[in-house]
C-alpha positions as CSV (number, residue, x, y, z in Angstrom):
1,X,87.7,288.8,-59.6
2,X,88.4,290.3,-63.1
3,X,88.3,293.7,-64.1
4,X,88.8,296.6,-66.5
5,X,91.6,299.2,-65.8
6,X,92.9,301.7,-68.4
7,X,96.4,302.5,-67.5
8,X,98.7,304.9,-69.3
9,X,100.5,302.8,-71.7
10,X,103.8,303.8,-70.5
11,X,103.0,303.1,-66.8
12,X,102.2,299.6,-68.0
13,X,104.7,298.9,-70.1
14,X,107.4,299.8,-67.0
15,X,105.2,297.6,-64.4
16,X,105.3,294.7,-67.2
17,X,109.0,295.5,-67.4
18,X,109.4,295.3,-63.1
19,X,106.7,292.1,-63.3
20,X,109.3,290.2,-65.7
21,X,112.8,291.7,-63.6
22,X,111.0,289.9,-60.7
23,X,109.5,287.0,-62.1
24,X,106.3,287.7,-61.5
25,X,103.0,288.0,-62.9
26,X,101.3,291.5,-63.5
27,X,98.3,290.2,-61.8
28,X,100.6,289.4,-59.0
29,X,102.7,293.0,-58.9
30,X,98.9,294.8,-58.9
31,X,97.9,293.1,-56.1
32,X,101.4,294.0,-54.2
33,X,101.3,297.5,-55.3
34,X,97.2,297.8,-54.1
35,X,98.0,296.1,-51.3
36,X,100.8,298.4,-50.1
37,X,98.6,301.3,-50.9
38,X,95.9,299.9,-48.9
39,X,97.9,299.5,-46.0
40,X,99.1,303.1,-46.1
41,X,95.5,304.2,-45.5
42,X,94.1,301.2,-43.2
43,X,93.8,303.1,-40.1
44,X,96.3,301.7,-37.4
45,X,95.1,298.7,-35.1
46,X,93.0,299.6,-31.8
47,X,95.0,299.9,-28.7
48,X,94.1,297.1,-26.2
49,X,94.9,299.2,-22.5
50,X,96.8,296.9,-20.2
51,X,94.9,295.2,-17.4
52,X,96.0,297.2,-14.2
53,X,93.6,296.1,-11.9
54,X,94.5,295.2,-8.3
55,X,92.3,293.3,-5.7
56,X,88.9,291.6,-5.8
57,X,85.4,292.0,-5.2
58,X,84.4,294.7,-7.8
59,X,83.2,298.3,-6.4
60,X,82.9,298.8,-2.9
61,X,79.2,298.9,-1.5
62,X,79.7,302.4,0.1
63,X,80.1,303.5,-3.4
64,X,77.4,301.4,-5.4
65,X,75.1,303.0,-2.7
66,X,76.3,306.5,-3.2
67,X,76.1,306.4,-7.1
68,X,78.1,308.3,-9.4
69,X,78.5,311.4,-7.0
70,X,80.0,308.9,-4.4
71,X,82.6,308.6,-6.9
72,X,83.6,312.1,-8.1
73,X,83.7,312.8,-4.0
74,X,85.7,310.1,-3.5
75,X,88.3,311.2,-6.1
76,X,87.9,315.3,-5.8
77,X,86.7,316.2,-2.4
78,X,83.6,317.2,-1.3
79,X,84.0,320.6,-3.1
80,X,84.9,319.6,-6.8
């Protein structure tokens, strides 16, 4: 894609001057310098949580027929 940017002359005249040092073009030492910025504000990959589970069979029936209250029971006592 092309585009317009105004760029104080002096900031371009040193990136044209780090392009050149490095042998590259200024097209390329935007991109790397966007790039960099971009990844400095790209919010960090989602955690995947490890797969901990034991067993087989899924939920136990006592606790599908018992719904959700079955559960917080289960887990807190009958006076949670």
């Amino acid at each position: 894609m092309k585009t317009t940017v105004e760029i104080a002359d002096a900031l371009f005249a040193e990136a044209r001057e780090v392009a050149e040092r490095r042998g590259q073009t200024m097209r390329s030492l935007l991109e790397e310098g966007l790039r960099r910025v971009l990844d400095e504000v790209s919010p960090p990959p989602g955690y995947t949580l490890p797969d901990l589970s034991y067993g087989t069979g899924g939920i136990r029936p006592e606790y599908l027929a018992g719904g959700h209250d079955a559960f917080l029971e289960a887990a807190y006592g009958p006076d949670r």
